[in-house]
C-alpha positions in Angstrom: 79.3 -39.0 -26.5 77.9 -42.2 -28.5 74.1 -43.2 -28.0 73.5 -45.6 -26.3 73.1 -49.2 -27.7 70.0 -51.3 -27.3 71.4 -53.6 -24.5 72.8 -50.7 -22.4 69.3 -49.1 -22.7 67.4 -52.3 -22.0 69.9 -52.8 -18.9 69.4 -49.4 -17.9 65.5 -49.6 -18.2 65.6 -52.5 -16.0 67.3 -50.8 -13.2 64.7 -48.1 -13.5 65.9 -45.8 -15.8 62.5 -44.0 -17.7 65.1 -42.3 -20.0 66.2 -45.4 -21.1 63.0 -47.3 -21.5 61.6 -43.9 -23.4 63.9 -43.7 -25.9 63.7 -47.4 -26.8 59.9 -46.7 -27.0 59.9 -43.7 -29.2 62.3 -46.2 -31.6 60.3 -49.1 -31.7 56.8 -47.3 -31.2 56.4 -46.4 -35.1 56.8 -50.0 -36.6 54.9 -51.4 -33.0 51.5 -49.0 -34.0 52.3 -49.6 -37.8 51.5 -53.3 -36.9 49.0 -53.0 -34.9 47.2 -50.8 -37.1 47.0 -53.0 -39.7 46.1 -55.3 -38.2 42.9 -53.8 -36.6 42.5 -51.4 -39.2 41.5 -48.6 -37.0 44.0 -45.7 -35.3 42.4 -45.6 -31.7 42.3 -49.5 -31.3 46.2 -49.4 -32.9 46.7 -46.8 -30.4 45.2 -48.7 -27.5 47.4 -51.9 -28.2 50.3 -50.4 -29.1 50.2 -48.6 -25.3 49.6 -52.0 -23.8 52.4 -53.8 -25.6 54.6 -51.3 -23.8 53.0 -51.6 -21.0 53.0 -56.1 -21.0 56.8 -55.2 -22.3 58.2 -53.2 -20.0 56.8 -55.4 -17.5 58.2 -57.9 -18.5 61.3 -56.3 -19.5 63.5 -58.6 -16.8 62.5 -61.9 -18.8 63.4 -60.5 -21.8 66.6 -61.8 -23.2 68.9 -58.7 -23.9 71.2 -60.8 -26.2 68.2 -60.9 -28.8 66.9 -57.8 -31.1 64.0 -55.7 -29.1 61.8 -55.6 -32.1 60.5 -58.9 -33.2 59.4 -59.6 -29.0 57.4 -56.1 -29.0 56.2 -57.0 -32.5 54.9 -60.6 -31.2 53.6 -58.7 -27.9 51.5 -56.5 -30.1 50.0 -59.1 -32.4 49.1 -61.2 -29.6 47.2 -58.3 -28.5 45.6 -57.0 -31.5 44.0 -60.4 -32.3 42.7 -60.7 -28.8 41.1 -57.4 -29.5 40.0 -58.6 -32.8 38.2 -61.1 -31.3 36.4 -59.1 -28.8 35.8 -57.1 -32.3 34.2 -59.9 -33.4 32.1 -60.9 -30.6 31.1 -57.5 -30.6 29.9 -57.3 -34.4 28.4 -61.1 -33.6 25.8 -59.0 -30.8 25.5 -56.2 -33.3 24.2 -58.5 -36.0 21.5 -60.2 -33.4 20.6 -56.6 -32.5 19.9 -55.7 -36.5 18.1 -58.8 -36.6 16.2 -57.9 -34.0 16.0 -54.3 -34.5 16.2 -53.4 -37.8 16.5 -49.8 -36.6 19.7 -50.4 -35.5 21.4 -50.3 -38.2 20.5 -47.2 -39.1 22.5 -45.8 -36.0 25.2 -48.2 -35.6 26.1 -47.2 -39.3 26.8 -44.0 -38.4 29.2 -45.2 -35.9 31.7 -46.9 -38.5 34.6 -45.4 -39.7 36.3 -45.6 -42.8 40.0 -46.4 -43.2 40.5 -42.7 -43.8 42.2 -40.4 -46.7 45.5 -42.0 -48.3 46.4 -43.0 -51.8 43.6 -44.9 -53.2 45.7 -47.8 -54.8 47.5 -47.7 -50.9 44.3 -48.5 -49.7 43.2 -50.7 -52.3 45.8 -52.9 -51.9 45.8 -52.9 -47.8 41.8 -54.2 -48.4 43.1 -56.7 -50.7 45.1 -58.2 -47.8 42.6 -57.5 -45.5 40.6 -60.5 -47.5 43.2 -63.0 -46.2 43.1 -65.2 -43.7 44.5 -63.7 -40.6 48.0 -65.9 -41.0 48.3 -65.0 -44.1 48.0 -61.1 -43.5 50.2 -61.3 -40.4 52.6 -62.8 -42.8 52.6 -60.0 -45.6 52.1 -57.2 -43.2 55.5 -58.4 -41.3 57.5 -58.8 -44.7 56.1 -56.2 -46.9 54.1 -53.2 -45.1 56.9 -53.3 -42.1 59.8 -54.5 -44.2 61.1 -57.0 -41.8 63.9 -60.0 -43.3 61.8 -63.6 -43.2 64.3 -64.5 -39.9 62.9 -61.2 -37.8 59.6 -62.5 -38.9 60.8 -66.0 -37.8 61.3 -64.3 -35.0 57.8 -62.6 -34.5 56.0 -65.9 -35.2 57.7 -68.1 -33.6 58.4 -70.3 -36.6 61.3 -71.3 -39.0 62.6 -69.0 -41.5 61.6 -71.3 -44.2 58.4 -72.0 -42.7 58.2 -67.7 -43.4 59.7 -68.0 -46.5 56.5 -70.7 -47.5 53.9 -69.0 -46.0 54.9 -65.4 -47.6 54.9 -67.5 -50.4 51.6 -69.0 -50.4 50.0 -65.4 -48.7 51.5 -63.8 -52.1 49.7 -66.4 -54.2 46.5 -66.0 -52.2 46.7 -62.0 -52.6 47.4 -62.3 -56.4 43.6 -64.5 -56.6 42.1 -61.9 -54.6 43.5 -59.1 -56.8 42.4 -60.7 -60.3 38.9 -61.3 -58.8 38.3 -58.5 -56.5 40.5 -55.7 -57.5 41.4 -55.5 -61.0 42.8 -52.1 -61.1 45.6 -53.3 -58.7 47.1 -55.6 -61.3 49.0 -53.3 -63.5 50.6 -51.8 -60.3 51.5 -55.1 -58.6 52.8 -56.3 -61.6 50.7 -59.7 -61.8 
């Protein structure tokens, strides 16, 4: 018998199939937490949002239009998300800071509560920093094209622009990432070839 494709299993998902709407999770969940990882840069928030993307997806499964790839819609689903929870990140860290400033003591304790981006290659890492120093468009942009390996139109399709308006901005994201390599991360030339 021949699997399924992803229409028959988005059609049987709508009729209430679980099998169906599983197996086109455990496909898509990989690159959907790849994303969202890093773009929060921590596993339990990238866990968090990649649950409710499938969760906002598969409620919205009916509206979805079949005829179209699954991946770029749970892709734009889950960088909605993790840049709503990067703002309530933010606004979080903003009440942290008037707490140090308040209570220098603070720190102290809220320091220990910080993770690091865990073990991996240290150039990996180095580079994922690098890009973490970019704007948030500009990141969105490379981690689409590069870190998930998407083509610039199923990263037209995640951002809702043109495919030369991708093609620019990868562009001008590289350019950016190449400053912040000669000024920030030196060792990272030689491997990126700039």
């Amino acid at each position: 018998m021949e699997p399924l494709s992803e229409v028959e299993l988005i059609s049987r998902a709508r009729a209430g199939d679980g099998g169906a709407w599983e197996k086109l999770m455990r496909d898509e969940l990989p690159a959907v937490f790849r994303l969202a990882y890093l773009l929060l840069g921590d596993a339990d928030d990238a866990e968090d949002v990649a649950q409710e993307a499938f969760i906002r997806a598969y409620r919205a499964l009916d509206r979805f239009d079949a005829s179209r790839p699954l991946r770029p819609w749970l892709l734009r689903i889950t960088s909605n998300l993790a840049r709503n929870q990067r703002r309530s990140i933010g606004r979080y860290l903003g009440a942290l800071q008037r707490l140090v400033w308040s209570d220098p003591e603070a720190l102290n304790s809220a320091q220990g509560r910080v993770a690091g981006s865990g073990p991996g290659p240290e150039e990996a890492h180095d580079l994922w920093q690098a890009v973490r120093r970019l704007g948030s468009t500009d990141q969105e942009i490379i981690y689409l094209r590069f870190f998930l390996d998407l083509s610039e139109a199923e990263a037209a399709r995640v951002t809702k622009v043109a495919a030369g308006t991708v093609k620019s901005r990868t562009h001008r994201a590289l350019e950016r990432l190449r400053a912040v390599v000669e000024r920030e991360f030196p060792s990272l030339r030689e491997s990126l070839g700039s």
